[in-house]
N, C-alpha and C positions, 0 to 999 in steps of 0.2 A: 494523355494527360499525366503530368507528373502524382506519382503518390505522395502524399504529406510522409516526412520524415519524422516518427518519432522515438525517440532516446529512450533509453532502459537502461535503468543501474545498472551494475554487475557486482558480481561477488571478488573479493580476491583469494583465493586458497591454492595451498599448495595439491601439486598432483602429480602424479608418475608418467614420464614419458621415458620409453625404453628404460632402459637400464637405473634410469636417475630421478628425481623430484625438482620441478620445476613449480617456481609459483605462477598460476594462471587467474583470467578474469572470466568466471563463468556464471553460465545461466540458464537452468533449463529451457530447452530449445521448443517448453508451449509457449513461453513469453512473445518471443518473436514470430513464431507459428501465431498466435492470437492475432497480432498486429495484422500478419500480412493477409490471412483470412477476412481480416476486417479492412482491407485495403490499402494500408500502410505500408510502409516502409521499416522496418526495425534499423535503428543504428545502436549499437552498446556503447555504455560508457564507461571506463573503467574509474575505477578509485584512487588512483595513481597522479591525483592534481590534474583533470581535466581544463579546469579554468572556468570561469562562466561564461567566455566566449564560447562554448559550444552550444548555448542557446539559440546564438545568430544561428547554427548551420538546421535546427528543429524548429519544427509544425507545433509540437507537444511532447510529451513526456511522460514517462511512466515510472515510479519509484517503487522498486518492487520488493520480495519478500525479503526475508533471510533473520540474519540475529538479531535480539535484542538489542535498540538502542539505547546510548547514557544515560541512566537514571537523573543526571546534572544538566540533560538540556530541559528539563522540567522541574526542576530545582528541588533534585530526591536523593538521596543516598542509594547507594544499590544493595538489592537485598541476596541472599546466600545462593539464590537459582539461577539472576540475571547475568547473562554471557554476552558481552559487547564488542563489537568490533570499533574501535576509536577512530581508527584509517577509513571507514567509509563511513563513518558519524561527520569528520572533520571533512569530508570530501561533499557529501547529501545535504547535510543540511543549508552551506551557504547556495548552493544549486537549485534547492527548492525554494528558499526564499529570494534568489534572483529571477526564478521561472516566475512565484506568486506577482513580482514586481513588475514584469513584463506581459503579465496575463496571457499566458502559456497552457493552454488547457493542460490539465492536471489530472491524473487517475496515479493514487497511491494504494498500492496493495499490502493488505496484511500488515509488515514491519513499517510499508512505506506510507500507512495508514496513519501509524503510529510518531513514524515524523510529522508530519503534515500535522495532528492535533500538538506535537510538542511546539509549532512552528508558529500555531495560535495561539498559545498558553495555557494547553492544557496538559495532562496528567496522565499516568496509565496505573494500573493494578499491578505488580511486577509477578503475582502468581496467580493465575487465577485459582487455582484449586484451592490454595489458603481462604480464598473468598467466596468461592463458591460450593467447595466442599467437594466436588466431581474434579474427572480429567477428560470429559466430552468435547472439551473443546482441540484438547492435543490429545487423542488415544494413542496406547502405547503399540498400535498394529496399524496408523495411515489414517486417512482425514477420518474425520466425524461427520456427522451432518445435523441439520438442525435448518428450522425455519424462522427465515428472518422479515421484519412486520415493517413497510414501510408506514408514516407520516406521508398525510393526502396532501398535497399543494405542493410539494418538494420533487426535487430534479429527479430522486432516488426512484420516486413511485411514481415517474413519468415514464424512465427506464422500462424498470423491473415489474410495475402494478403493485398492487397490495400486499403482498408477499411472494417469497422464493424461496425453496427449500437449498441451504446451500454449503460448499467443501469448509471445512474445518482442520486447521492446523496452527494453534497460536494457543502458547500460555502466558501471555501478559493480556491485558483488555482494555480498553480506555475506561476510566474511570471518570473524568471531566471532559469536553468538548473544546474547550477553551472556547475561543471566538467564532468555531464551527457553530452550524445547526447540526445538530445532532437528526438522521431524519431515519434511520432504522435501527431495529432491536431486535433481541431475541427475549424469549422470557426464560428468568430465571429467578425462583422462589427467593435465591439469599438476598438477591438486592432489592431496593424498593423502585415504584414506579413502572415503567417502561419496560424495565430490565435490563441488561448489557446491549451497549453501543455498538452497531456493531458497522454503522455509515455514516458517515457525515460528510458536510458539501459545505460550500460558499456561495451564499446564491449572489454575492457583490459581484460576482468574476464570471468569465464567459464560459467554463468547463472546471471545476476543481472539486472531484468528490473523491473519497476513501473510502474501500473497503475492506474489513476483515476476514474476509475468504479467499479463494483462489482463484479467480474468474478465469484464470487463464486453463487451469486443469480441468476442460470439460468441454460441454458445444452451445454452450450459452455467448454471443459473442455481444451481445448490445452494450456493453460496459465498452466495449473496446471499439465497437459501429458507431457508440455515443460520442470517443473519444476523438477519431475520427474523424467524425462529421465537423466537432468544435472547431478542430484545424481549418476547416474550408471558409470559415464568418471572419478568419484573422485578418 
């Protein structure tokens, strides 16, 4: 039986080949490792105007980590930390909302988190240590960790259960959900309620949740088995 095909951003940066520097389209290769562990297929996608025909040739889709996105697709000014890549803002974001339009299961990590809530109208925190007063969530020696709380009746805590202890590498944070449910947290003293966001879903659509961690850096694969499986109901 064919594997469902699905797609993963890529990054574009430059890099050294022999003697010279060439620009490439990369992506840590647990991305794709995750996928195919979890039965999938990885195709990458580069930033380079793929077009949103490449939906036709995907099962689903993955939007994954990397820089900050435009403080302006959430209608923000960017602040002194925020580092943006515009070529793959301009590339992702019309990608995500053609995937949303198509009901494209959906899994957005970290950065691709962070589109996905700009996609709904919502917001981020552009540092989190200005708001949180800590840098646990980006330590300056590799992830962090921390346990994240889901909300019962949500897709999150059908995954994961009630909670997951999990990788940490992000200094922006959603601040607003926009048209998300918001359905996991972590707790954190400076903010009120719940705490920082640290999952949200659509429960309108057949597969579209975000996370702020790394699901792919580890051996936890059900985010990506979840993912997976949505492809087969298409």
């Amino acid at each position: 039986m064919r594997r469902p095909i699905i797609g993963m951003t890529t990054y574009g940066e430059p890099v050294r080949f022999g003697a010279g520097e060439r620009d490439a389209a990369l992506l840590p290769l647990a991305y794709p490792h995750a996928v195919h562990r979890a039965g999938g297929r990885a195709l990458l996608i580069t930033e380079d105007d793929p077009g949103e025909d490449v939906l036709d040739a995907l099962d689903g889709i993955v939007f994954t980590g990397g820089a900050d996105i435009a403080p302006a697709l959430y209608d923000a000014e960017p602040g002194p930390r925020t580092r943006c890549r515009p070529a793959r803002d301009a590339v992702e974001m019309p990608l995500l909302r053609a995937a949303l339009s198509a009901d494209l299961p959906v899994l957005a990590i970290c950065r691709g988190m962070q589109l996905l809530v700009a996609a709904y109208g919502g917001a981020l925190h552009q540092h989190l240590p200005d708001v949180l007063g800590h840098e646990g969530h980006r330590p300056p020696d590799g992830y962090g960790a921390h346990e994240v709380r889901m909300a019962r009746g949500t897709r999150a805590s059908e995954l994961l259960g009630a909670s997951v202890t999990v990788n940490s590498l992000h200094h922006q944070g959603i601040a607003d959900p926009g048209r998300l449910r918001a359905s996991g947290w972590v707790a954190e003293p400076a903010l009120p309620g719940e705490g920082l966001i640290e999952v949200v879903e659509d429960p309108s659509r057949r597969f579209v949740l975000g996370v702020q961690w790394h699901p792919e850096d580890g051996d936890d694969l059900r985010l990506f088995s979840a993912l997976v499986e949505a492809t087969r109901s298409r």
